[in-house]
Biopython code that builds the backbone (N, CA, C, O; Angstrom):
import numpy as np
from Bio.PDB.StructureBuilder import StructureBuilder

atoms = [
    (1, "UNK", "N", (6.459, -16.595, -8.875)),
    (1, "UNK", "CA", (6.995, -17.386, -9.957)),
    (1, "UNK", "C", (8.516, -17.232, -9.956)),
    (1, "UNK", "O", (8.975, -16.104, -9.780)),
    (2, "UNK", "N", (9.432, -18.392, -10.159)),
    (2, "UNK", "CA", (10.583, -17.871, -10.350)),
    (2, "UNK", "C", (11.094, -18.632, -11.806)),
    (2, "UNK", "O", (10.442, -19.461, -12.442)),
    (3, "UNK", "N", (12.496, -18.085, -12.150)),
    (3, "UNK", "CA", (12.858, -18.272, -13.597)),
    (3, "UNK", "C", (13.890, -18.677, -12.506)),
    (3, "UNK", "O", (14.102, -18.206, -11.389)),
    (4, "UNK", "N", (14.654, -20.043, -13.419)),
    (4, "UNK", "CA", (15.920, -20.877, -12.571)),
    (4, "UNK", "C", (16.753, -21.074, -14.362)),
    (4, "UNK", "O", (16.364, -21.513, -15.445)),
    (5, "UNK", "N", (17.852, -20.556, -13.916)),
    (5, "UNK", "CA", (19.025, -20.865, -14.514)),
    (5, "UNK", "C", (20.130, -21.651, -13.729)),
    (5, "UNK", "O", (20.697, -21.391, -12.668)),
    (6, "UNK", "N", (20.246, -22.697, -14.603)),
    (6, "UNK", "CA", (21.341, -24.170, -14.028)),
    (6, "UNK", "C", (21.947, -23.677, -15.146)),
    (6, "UNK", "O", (21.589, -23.227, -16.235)),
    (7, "UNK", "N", (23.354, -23.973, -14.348)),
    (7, "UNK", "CA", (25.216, -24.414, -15.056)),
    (7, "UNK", "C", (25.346, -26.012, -15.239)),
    (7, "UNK", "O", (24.777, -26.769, -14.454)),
    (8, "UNK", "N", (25.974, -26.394, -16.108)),
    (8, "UNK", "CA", (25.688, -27.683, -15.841)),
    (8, "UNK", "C", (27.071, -28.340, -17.094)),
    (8, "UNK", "O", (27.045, -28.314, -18.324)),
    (9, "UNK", "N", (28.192, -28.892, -16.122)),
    (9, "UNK", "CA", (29.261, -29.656, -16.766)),
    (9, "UNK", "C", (28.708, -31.128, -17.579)),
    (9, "UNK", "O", (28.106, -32.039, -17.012)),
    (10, "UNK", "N", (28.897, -31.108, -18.317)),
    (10, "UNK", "CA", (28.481, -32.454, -19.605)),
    (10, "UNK", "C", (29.856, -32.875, -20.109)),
    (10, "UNK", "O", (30.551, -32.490, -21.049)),
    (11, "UNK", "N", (30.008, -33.803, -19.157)),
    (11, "UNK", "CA", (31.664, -34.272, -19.898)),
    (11, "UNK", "C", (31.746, -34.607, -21.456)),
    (11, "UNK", "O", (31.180, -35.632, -21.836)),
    (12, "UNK", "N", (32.230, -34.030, -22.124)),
    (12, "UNK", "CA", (32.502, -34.845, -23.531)),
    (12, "UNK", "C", (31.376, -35.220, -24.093)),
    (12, "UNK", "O", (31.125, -36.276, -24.673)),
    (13, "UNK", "N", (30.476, -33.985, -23.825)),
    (13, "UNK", "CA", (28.997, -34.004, -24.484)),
    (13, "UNK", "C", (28.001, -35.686, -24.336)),
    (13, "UNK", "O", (27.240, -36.244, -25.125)),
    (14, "UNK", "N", (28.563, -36.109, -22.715)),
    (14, "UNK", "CA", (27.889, -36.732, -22.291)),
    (14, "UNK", "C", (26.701, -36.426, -21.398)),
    (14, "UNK", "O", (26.890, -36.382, -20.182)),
    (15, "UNK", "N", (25.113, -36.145, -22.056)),
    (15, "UNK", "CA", (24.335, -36.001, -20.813)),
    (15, "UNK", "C", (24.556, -37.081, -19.796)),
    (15, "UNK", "O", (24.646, -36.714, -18.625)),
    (16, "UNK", "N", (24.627, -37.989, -19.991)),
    (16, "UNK", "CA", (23.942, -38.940, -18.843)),
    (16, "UNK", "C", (25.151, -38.720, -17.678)),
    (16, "UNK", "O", (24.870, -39.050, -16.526)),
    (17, "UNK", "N", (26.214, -38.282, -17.904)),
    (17, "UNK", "CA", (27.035, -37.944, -16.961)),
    (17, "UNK", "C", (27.074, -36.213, -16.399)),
    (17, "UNK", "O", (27.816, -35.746, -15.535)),
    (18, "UNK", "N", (25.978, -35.468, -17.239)),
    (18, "UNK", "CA", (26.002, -34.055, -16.420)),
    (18, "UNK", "C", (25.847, -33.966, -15.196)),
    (18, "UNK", "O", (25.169, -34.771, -14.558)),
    (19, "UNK", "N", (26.349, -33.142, -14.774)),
    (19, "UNK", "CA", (25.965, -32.728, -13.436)),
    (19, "UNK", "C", (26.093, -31.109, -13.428)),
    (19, "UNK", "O", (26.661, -30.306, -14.169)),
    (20, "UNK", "N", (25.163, -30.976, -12.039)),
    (20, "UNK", "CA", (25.015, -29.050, -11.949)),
    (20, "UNK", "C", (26.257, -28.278, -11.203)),
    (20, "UNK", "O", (26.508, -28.697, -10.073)),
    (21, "UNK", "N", (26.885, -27.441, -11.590)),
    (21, "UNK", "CA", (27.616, -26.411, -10.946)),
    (21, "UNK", "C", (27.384, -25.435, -10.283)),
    (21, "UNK", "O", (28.115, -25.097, -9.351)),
    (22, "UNK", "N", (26.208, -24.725, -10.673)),
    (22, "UNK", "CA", (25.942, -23.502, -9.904)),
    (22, "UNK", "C", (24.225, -22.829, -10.674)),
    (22, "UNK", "O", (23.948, -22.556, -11.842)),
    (23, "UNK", "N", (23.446, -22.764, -9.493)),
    (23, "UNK", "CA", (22.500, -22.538, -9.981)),
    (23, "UNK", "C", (21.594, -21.139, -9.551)),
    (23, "UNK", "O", (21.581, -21.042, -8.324)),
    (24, "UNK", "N", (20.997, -20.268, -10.080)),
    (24, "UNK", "CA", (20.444, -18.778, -10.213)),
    (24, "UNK", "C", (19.061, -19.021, -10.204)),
    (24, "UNK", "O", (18.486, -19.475, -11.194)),
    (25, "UNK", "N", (18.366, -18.692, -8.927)),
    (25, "UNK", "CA", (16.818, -18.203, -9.268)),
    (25, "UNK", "C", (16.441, -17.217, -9.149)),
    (25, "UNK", "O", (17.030, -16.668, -8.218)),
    (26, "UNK", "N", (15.624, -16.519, -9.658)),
    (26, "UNK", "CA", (15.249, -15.273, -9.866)),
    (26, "UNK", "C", (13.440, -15.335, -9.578)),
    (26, "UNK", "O", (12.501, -15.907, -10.132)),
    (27, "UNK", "N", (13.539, -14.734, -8.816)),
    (27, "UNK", "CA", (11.702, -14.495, -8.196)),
    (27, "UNK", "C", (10.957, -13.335, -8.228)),
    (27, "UNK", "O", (11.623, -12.423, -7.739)),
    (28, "UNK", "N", (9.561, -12.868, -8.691)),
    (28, "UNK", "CA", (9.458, -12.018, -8.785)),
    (28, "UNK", "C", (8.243, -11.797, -7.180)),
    (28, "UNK", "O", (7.679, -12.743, -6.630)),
    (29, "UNK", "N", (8.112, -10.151, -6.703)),
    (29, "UNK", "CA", (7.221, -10.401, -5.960)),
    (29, "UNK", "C", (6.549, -8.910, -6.540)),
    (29, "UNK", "O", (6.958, -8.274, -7.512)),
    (30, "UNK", "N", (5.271, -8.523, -5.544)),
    (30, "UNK", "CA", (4.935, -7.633, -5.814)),
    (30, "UNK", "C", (3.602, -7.740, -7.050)),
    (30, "UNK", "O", (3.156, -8.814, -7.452)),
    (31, "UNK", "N", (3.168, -6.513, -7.465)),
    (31, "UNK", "CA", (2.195, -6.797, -8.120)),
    (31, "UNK", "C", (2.209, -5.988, -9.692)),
    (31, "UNK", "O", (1.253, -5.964, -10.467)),
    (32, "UNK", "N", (3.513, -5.369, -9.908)),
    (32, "UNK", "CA", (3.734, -4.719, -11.133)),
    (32, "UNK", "C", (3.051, -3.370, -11.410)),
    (32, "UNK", "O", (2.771, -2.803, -12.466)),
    (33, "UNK", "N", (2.830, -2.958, -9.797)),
    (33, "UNK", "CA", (2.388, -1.874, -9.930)),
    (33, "UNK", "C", (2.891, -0.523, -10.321)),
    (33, "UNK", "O", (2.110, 0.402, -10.548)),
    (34, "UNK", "N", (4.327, -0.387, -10.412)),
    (34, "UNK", "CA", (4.891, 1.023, -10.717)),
    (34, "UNK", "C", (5.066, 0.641, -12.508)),
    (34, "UNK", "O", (5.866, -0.223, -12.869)),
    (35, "UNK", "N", (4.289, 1.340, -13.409)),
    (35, "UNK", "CA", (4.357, 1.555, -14.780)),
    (35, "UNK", "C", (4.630, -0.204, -15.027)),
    (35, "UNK", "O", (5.605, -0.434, -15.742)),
    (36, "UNK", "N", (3.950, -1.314, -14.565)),
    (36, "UNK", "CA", (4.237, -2.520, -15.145)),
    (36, "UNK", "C", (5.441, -3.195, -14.649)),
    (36, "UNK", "O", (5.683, -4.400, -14.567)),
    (37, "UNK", "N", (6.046, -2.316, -14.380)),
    (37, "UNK", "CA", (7.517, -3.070, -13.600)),
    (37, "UNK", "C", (7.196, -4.226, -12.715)),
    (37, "UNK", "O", (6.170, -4.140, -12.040)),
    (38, "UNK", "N", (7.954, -5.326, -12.624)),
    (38, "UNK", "CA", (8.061, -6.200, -11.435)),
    (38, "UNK", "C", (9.260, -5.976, -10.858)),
    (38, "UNK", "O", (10.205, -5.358, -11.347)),
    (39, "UNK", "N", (9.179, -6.618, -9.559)),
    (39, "UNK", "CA", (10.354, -6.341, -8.447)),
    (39, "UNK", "C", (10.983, -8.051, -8.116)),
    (39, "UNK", "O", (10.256, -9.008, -7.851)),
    (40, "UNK", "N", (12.553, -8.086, -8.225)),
    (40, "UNK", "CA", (12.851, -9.625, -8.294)),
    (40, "UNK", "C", (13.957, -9.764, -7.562)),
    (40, "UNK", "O", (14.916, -9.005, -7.704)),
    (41, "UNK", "N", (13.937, -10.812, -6.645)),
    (41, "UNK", "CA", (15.246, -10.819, -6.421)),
    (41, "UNK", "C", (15.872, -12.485, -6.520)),
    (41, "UNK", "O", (15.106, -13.353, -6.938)),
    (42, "UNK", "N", (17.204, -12.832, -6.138)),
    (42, "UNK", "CA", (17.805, -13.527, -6.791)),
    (42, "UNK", "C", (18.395, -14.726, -5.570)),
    (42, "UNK", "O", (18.745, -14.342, -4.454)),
    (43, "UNK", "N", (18.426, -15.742, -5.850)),
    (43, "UNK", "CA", (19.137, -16.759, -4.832)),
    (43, "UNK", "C", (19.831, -17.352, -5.571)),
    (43, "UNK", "O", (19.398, -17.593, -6.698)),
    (44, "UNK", "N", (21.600, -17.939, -5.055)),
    (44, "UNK", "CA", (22.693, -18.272, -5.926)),
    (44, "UNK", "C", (22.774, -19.444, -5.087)),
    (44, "UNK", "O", (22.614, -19.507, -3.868)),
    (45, "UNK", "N", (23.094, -20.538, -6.063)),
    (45, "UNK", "CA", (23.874, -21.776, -5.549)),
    (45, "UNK", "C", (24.689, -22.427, -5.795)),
    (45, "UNK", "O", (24.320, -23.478, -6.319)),
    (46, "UNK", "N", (25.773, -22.312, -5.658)),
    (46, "UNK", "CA", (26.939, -22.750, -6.039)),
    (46, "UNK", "C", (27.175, -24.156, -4.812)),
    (46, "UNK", "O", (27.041, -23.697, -3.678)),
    (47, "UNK", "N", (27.485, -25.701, -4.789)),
    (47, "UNK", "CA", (27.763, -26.662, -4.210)),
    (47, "UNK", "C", (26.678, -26.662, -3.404)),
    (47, "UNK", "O", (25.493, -26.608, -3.731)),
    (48, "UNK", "N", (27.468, -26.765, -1.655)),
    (48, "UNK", "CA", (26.843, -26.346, -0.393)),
    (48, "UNK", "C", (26.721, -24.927, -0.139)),
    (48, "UNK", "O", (26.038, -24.684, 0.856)),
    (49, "UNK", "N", (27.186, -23.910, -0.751)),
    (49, "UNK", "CA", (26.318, -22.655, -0.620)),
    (49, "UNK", "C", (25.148, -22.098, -1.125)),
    (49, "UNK", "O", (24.787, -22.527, -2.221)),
    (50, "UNK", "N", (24.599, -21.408, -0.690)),
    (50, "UNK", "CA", (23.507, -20.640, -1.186)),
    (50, "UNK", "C", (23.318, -19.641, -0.442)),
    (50, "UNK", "O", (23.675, -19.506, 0.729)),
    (51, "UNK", "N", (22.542, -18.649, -1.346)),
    (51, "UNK", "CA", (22.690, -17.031, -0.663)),
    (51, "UNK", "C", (21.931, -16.416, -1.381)),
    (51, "UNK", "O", (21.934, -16.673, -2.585)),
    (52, "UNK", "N", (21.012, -15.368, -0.821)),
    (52, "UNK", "CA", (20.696, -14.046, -1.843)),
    (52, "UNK", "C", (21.047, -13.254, -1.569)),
    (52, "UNK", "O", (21.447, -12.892, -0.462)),
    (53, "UNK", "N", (20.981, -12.612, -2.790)),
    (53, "UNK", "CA", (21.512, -11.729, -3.587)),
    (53, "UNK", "C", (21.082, -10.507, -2.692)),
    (53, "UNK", "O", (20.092, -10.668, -1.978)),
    (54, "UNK", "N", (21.707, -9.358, -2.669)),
    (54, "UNK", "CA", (21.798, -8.405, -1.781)),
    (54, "UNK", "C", (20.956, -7.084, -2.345)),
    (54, "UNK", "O", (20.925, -6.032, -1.707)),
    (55, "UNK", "N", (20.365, -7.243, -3.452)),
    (55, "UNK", "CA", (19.663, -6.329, -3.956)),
    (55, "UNK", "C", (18.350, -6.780, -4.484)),
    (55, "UNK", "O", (17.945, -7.907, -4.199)),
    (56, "UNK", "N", (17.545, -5.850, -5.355)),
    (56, "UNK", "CA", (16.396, -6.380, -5.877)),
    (56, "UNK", "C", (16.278, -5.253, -7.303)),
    (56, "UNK", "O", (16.639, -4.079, -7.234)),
    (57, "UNK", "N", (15.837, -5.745, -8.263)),
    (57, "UNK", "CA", (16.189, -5.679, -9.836)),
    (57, "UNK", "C", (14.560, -5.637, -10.103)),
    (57, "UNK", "O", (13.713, -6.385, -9.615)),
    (58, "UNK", "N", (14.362, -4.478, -11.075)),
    (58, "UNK", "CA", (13.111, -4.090, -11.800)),
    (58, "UNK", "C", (12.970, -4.508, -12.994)),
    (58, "UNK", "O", (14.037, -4.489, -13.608)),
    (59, "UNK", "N", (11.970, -4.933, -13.667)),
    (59, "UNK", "CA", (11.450, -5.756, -15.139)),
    (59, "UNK", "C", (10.518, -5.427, -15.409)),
    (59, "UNK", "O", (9.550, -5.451, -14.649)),
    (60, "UNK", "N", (10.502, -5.008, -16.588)),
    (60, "UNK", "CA", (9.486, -4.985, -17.760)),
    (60, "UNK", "C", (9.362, -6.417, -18.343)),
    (60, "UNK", "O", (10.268, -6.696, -19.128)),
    (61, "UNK", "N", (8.185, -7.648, -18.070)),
    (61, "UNK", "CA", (8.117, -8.684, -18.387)),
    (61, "UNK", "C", (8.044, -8.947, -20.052)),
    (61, "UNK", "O", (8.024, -10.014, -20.666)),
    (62, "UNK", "N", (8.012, -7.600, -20.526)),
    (62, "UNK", "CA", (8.037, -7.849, -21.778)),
    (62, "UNK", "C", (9.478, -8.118, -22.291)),
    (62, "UNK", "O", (9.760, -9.220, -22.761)),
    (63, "UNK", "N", (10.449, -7.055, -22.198)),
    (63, "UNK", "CA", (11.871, -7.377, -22.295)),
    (63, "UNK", "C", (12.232, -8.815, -22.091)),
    (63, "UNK", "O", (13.410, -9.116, -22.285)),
    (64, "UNK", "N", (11.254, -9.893, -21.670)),
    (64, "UNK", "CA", (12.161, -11.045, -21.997)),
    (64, "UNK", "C", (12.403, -11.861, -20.557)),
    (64, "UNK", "O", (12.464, -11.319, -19.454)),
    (65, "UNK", "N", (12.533, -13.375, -20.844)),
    (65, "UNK", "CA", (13.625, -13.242, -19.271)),
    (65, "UNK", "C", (15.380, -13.404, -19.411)),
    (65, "UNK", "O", (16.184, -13.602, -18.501)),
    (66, "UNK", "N", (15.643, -13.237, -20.929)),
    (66, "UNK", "CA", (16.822, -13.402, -21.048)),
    (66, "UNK", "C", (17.480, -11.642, -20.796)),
    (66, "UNK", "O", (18.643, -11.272, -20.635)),
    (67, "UNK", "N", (16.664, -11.134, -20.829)),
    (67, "UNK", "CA", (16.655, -9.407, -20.206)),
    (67, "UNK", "C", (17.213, -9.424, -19.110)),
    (67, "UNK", "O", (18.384, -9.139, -18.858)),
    (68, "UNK", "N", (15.759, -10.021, -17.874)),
    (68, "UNK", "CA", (16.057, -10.594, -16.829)),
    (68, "UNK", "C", (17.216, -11.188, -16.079)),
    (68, "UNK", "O", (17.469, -11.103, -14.878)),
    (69, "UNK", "N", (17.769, -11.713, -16.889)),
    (69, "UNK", "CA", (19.409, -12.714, -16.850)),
    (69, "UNK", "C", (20.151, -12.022, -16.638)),
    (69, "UNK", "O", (20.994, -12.273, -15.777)),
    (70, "UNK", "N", (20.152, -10.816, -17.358)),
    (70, "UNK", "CA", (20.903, -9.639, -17.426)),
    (70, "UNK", "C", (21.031, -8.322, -16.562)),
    (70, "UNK", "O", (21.889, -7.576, -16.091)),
    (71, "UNK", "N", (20.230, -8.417, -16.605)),
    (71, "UNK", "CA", (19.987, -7.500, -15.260)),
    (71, "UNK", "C", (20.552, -7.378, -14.077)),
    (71, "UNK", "O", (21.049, -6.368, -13.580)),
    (72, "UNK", "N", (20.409, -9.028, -13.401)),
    (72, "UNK", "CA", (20.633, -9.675, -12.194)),
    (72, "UNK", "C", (22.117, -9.771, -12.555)),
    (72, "UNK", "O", (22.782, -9.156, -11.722)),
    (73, "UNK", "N", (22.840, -10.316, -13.484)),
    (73, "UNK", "CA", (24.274, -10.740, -13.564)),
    (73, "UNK", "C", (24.513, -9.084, -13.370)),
    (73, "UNK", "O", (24.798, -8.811, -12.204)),
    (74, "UNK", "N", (24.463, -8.076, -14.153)),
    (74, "UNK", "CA", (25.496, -6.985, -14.191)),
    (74, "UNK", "C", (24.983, -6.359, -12.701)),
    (74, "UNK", "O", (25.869, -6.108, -11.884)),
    (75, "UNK", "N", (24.028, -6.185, -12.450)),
    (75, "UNK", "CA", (24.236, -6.015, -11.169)),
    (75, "UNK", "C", (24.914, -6.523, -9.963)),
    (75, "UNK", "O", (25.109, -5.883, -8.930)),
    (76, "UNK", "N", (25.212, -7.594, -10.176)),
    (76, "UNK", "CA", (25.203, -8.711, -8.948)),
    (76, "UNK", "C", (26.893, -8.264, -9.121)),
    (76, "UNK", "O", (27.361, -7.681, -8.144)),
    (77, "UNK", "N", (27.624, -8.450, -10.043)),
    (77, "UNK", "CA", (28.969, -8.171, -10.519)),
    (77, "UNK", "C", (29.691, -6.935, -10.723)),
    (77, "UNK", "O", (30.738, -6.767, -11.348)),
    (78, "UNK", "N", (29.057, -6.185, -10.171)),
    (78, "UNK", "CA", (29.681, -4.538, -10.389)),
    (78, "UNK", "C", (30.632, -4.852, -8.822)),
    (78, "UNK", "O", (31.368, -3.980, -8.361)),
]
sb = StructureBuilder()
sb.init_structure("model")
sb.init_model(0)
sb.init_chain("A")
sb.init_seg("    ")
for serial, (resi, resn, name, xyz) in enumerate(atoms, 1):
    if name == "N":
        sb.init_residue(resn, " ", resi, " ")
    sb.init_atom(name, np.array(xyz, "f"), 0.0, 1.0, " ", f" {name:<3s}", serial, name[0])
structure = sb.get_structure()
């Protein structure tokens, strides 16, 4: 399953003219076997790039996926 976070410019609070900037998926694999934890990792897209993320980030699915969000950003940014 993955959780996708889109950026997305809206000129002058025009949808019909949004478009995407940079977009975050987050995937989980594994089976939540250590104390419930899942194991996730992350693919970034910014234009014509894309890339993952160089690590992999543990979740308690209860914490949320705005938890999740969090996780991946402060890691990804240290």
């Amino acid at each position: 399953m993955t959780l996708r976070v889109v950026l997305q410019i809206i000129p002058f609070g025009d949808e019909d003219k949004a478009y995407e900037i940079d977009r975050l998926d987050i995937s989980n694999f594994g089976s939540g076997e250590d104390s419930g934890f899942y194991k996730y990792q992350a693919k970034y897209r910014e234009s014509t790039k894309e890339e993952y993320l160089p690590f992999v980030v543990k979740h308690f699915r209860d914490n949320g996926a705005w938890e999740l969000v969090r996780l991946v950003l402060n890691k990804w940014k240290k």
